[in-house]
N, C-alpha and C positions, 0 to 999 in steps of 0.2 A: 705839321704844325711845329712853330718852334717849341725847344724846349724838348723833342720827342727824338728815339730815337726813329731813324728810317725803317721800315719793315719794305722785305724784301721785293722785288719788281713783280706782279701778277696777281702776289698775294691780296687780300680785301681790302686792304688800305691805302697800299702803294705811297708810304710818306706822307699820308694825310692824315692818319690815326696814330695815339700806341699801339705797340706789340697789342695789350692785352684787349685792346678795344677789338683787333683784328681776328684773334682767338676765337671772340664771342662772337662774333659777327659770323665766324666759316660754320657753325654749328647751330647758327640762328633757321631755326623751320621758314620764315620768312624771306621773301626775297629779298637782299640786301646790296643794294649799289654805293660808290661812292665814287662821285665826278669829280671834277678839279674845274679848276676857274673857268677855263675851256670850255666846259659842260662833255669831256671828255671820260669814259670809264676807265676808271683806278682801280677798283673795286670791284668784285664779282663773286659773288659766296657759291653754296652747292645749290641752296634753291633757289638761286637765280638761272643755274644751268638747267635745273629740271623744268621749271616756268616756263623759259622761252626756246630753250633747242642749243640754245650759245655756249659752245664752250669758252669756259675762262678764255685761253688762247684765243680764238675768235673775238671775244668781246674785249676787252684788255686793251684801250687805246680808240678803240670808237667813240665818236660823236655819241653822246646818248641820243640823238634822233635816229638813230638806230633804230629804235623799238618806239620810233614815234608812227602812227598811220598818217598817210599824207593828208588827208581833212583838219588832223591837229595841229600838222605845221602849217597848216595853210590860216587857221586861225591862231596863230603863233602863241599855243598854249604854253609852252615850255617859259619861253619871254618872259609872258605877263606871270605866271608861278612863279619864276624867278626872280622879278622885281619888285615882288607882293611879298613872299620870303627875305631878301636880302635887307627891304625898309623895317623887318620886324615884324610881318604878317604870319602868321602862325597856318601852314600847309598838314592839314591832319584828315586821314580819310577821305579825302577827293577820289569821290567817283570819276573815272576814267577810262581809256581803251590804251592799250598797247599793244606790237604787233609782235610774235613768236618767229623766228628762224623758217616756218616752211610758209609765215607770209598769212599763218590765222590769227586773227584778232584774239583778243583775251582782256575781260575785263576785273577793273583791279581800286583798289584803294588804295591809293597814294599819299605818304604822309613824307615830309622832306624836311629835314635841318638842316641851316646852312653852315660849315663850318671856320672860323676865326680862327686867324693866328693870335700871341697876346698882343699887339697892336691893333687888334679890330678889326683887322683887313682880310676881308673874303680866301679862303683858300681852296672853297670846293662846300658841296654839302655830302650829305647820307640820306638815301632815300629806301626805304621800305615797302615793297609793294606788295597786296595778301590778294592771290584771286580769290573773284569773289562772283564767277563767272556762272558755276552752277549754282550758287545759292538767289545771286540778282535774278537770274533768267528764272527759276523756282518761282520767284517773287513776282514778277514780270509775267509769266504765264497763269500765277493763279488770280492778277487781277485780270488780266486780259479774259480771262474765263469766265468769269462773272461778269465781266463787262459784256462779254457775246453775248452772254444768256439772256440778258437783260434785252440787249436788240433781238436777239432771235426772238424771243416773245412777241415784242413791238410790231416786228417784221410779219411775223406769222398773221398778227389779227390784220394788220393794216391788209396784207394779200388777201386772205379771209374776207375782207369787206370789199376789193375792189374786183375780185375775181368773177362773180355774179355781175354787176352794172356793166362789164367791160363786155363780160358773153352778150350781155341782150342788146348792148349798142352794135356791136358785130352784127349779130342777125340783124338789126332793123334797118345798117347802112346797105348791107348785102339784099334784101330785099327794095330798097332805095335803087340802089345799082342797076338790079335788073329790070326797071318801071320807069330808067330815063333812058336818053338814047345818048352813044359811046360820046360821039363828040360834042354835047352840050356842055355846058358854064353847071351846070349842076352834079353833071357827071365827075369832072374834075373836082369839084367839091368834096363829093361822094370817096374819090378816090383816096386827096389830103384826108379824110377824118380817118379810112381805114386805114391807112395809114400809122396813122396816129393812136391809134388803141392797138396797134399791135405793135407795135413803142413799146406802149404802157402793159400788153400781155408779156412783153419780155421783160420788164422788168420785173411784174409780179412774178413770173419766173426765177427770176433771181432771188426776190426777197425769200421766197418759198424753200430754194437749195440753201439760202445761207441761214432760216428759221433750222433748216430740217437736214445737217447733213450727213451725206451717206456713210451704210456702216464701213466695217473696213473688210475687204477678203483677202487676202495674201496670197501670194502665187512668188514661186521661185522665178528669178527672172535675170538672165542674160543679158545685164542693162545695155549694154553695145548692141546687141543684135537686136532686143527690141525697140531701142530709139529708131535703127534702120529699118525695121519694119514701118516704124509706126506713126511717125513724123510725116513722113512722106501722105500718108491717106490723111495726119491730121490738116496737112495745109494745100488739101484738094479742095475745102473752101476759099480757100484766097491762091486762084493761080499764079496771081503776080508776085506773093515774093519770092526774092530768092534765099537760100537756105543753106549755108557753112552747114557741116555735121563733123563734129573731128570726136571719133570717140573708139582711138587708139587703146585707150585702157581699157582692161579685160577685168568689169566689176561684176561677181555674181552676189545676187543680195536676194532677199526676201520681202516682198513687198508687196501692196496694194497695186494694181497694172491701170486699173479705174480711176484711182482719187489721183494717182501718176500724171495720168492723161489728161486729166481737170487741171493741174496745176502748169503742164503745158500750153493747154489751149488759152486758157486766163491770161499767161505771158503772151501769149502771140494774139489775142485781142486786144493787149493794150497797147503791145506796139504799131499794131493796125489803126488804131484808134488815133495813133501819134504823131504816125508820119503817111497812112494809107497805104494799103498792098499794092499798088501798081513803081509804088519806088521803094518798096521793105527790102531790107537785107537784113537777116538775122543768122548769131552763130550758136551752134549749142554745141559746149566743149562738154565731154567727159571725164573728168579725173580721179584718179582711184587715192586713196590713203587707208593707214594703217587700221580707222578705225568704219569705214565707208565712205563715200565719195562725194564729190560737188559737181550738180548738172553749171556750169558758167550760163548764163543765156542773156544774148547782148544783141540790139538791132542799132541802124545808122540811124536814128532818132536825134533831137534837138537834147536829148539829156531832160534828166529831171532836178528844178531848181533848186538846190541850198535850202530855201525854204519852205520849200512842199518834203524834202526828203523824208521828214519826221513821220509825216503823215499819211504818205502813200499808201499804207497798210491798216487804216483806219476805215471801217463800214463806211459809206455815203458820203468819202470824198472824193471829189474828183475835180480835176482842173477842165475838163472837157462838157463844152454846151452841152451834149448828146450825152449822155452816160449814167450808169446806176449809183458808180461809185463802189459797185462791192465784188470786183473782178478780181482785184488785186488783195482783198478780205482774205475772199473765197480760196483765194489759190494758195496764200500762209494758212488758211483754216486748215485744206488737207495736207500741206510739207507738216503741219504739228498732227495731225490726225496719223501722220505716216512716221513717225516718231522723230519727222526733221527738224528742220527750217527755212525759214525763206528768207531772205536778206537784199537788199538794193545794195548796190557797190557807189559808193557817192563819190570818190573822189576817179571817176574815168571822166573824161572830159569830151564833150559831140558822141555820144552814149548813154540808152538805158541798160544799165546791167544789173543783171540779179543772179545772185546766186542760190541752188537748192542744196543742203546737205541733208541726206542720210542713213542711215546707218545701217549696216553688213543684215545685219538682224533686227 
């Protein structure tokens, strides 16, 4: 800014601040950036190095889309912040995502001021960002909770009520069956209806696991050796797809082996569902980190749209005629029963992918 003097190259300011604004800034608990016109980093304090992995060095001279996720450049958040900021729009606490150095997301409050020389002319701004990653998801999981409980009840009586008519229509089709003969116009009637209520038995099946779901038992487990065990018998249901396994890293964690394998098979029925087993290709990556790992699991699917991403993880949606809707529920119910997560990766492009984290313990 005019009128200042320069403070040195790397430091938090980098000639955009005073000396003493930059002082405050390296000892501020919050994370503090300051860009230049460019939307280039000048600026980089300690909690900004702790926040995202970046060293000063590292980050010093980067595009701040740097630490943009490709979904936000893609909706050219930065831009319109920046044009909404520079007219005089006041950027405080915006909820947002940013992305950390090994490439995890991190969610944050965003508050931004633009900086002026004394002619009025743009010089850069200062941006503050506070995660707020365990407190949101805190938030986030405990309406999510009441929200289930609420459908698990619903789900429970509705099962409850259909589970009796659907057994007695069984038996009386199945008695129907055996009283015409194979190749009749009646027979094939007979055949569509049963059909059809074992449709509707699978689904009350469902509604029942996601009313009522399973406890948790913990077993030590060799996640590499038993993905290769266990993958393989999971998709002796569907011989046709084919199946990447890359799970070079050697994770030993503690875990449920059961609600594991639910959260498998769910992924791999909806990519069955998406594109059909006779042309599925799916990869299930294993990767290890400091704190527990990420199953990747990705098929050659059409992707899932922009505007369904939101909702995929929602009871009883679904884009597909044939479906319950609570597959995809079901399988985030046990990654959070299993102390993880489950997550869609939205910006792969001719891809569904999800990711499972977690944790050692």
């Amino acid at each position: 800014m005019s009128g200042t003097e320069p403070t040195p190259a790397g430091s938090a300011g980098a000639g955009l601040l005073p000396e003493q604004w930059v002082q405050m800034i390296e000892i501020c608990p919050e994370a503090v950036l300051v860009i230049d016109a460019g939307h280039r980093i000048q600026g980089w304090n300690r909690a900004a190095e702790a926040l995202f992995g970046f060293t000063k060095q590292e980050a010093i001279g980067q595009d701040f889309e740097l630490l943009v996720p490709d979904e936000r450049r893609a909706a050219r958040e930065l831009a319109r912040l920046t044009a909404w900021n520079e007219d005089g729009g006041e950027v405080r606490e915006v909820l947002t995502e940013r992305r950390c150095a090994d490439g995890r997301p991190v969610l944050v409050r965003l508050s931004r001021q633009v900086l002026r020389d004394r002619e009025g002319q743009v010089q850069g701004a200062i941006a503050i960002l506070r995660d707020v990653t365990e407190s949101e998801g805190a938030m986030r999981r405990a309406a999510e909770a009441l929200h289930l409980a609420r459908l698990g009840r619903i789900a429970s009586q509705i099962a409850h009520e259909m589970r009796n008519p659907l057994a007695g229509i069984h038996g009386a089709i199945q008695i129907l069956q055996r009283r015409s003969s194979e190749q009749s116009e009646e027979a094939e009637v007979y055949a569509a209806i049963g059909e059809e209520v074992r449709r509707l038995d699978r689904l009350v099946t469902d509604l029942q696991r996601f009313a009522r779901p399973s406890g948790s038992r913990v077993e030590h487990l060799e996640l590499g050796a038993w993905l290769r065990e266990r993958v393989p018998v999971l998709l002796q249901s569907w011989p046709g797809i084919q199946c990447t396994l890359a799970t070079a890293a050697e994770v030993s964690l503690s875990t449920d082996p059961v609600q594991l394998e639910e959260v498998l098979t769910e992924l791999i029925k909806n990519a069955v569902d998406a594109v059909g087993d006779a042309s599925l290709a799916i990869t299930i990556e294993l990767q290890a980190s400091a704190t527990g790992c990420r199953l990747r699991f990705a098929d050659n699917g059409p992707g899932i749209p922009a505007a369904d991403a939101e909702q995929v993880f929602e009871p009883f949606h679904t884009t597909k005629a044939r479906g319950s809707g609570l597959g995809l529920a079901l399988a985030r119910r046990h990654a959070e029963s299993l102390g993880g997560s489950l997550e869609l990766i939205t910006h792969e492009p001719d891809s569904a992918a999800f990711v499972l984290s977690l944790p050692l313990a």
